[in-house]
C-alpha positions in Angstrom: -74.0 -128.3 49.2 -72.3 -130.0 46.7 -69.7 -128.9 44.2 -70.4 -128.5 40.4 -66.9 -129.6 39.3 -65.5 -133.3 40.0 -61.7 -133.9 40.9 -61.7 -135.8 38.0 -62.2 -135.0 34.0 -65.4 -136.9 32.3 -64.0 -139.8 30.7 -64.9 -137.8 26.9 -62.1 -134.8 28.3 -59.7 -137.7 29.1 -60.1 -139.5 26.1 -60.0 -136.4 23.8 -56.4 -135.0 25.7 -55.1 -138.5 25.1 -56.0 -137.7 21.4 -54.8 -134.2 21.1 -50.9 -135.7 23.2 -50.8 -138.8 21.0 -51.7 -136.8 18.0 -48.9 -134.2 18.5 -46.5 -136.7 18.8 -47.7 -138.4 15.7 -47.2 -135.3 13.5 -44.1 -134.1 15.3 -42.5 -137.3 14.2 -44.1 -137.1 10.5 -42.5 -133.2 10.8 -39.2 -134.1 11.7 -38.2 -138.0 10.3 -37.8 -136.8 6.5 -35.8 -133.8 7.8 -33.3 -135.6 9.9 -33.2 -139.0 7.6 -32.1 -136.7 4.5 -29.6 -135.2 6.7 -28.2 -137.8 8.6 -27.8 -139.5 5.2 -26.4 -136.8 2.9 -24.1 -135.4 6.3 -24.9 -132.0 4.7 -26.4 -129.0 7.2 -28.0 -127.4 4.0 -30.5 -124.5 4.2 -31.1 -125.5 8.0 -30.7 -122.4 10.5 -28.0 -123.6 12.9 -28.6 -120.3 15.4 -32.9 -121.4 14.6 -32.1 -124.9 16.2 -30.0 -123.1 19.1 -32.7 -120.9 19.9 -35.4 -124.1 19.3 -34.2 -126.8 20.4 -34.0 -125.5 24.4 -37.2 -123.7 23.9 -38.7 -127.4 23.4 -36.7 -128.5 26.5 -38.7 -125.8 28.8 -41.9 -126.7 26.9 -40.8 -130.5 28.0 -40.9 -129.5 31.8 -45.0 -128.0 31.4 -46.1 -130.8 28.7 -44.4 -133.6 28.5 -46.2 -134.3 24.9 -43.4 -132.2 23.8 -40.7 -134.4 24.3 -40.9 -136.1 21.3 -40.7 -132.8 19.1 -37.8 -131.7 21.4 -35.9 -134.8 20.8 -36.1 -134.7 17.4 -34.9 -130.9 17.3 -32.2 -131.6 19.3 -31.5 -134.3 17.2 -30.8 -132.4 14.4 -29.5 -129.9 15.9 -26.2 -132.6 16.8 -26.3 -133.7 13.6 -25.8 -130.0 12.0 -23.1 -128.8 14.6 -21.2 -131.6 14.1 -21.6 -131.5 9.6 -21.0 -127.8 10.0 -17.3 -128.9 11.8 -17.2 -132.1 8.9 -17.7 -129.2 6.0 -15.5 -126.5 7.6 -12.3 -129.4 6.8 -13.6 -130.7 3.5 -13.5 -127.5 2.5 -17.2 -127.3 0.9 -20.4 -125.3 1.8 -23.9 -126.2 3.4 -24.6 -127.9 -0.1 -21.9 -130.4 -0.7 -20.0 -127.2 -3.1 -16.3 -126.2 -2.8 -15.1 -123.3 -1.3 -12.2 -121.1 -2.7 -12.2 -118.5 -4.7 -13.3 -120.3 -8.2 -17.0 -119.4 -8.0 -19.3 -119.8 -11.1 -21.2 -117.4 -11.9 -24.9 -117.6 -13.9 -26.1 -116.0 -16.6 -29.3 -114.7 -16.6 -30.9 -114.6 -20.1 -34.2 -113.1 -21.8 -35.2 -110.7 -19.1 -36.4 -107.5 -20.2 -33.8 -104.8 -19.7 -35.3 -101.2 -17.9 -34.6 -99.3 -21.5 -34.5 -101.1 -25.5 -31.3 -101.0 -27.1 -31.0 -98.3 -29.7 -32.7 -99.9 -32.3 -36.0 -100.8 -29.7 -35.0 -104.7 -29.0 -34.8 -106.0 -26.0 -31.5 -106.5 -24.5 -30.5 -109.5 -22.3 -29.6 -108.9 -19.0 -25.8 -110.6 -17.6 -25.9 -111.2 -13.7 -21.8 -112.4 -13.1 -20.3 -113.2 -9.8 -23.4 -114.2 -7.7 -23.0 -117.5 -6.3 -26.0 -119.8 -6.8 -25.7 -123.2 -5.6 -28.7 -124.4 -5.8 -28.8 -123.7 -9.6 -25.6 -125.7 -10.0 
């Protein structure tokens, strides 16, 4: 009686999971180079999620230990996560946020013009609409 299965994959399912490994690599590199070059050259954390990369970064280390076509993505996490633990220390005494701004207590505040107010002034033109002490950085 022989067996319909084979201990070994057709040559086409090998070929195609070599594919599918090499190709998650491939883009886990294209996903992750731009993101740690920028900050390994600026040495600014940024908008990146430090607790994210805490919670990521070990959760690719598991993944590592089913598929090993992870490792690469895990690397690079981990990678960056290194790189923003120690820039967060680096930032905390320069003195200047995620961004490359000072702290302290001289914040500037925007100005946010030609919005159309709830209500018209009193004689039925629009007023503009002041936003003070929010702290935009990115605006800066």
């Amino acid at each position: 009686m022989g067996t319909l299965y084979s201990h070994s994959p057709p040559n086409q399912i090998h070929a195609w999971a070599i594919f599918l490994g090499v190709s998650s690599s491939a883009l886990a590199v294209i996903q992750y180079f731009p993101q740690l070059f920028k900050t390994y050259r600026l040495k600014l954390v940024g908008a990146i999620s430090v607790p994210m990369m805490c919670i990521q970064s070990p959760g690719a280390v598991l993944m590592v230990l089913s598929w090993i076509t992870y490792a690469t993505a895990g690397i690079m996490q981990g990678s960056l996560l290194v790189m923003c633990l120690i820039w967060k220390t680096r930032q905390a005494r320069l003195g200047i946020d995620d961004f490359g701004n000072p702290l302290g207590p001289d914040v500037s505040t925007v100005t946010v013009t030609g919005a159309e107010p709830d209500v018209s002034g009193e004689d039925g033109s629009n007023q503009n609409i002041h936003v003070t002490n929010e702290r935009t950085p990115l605006l800066g």
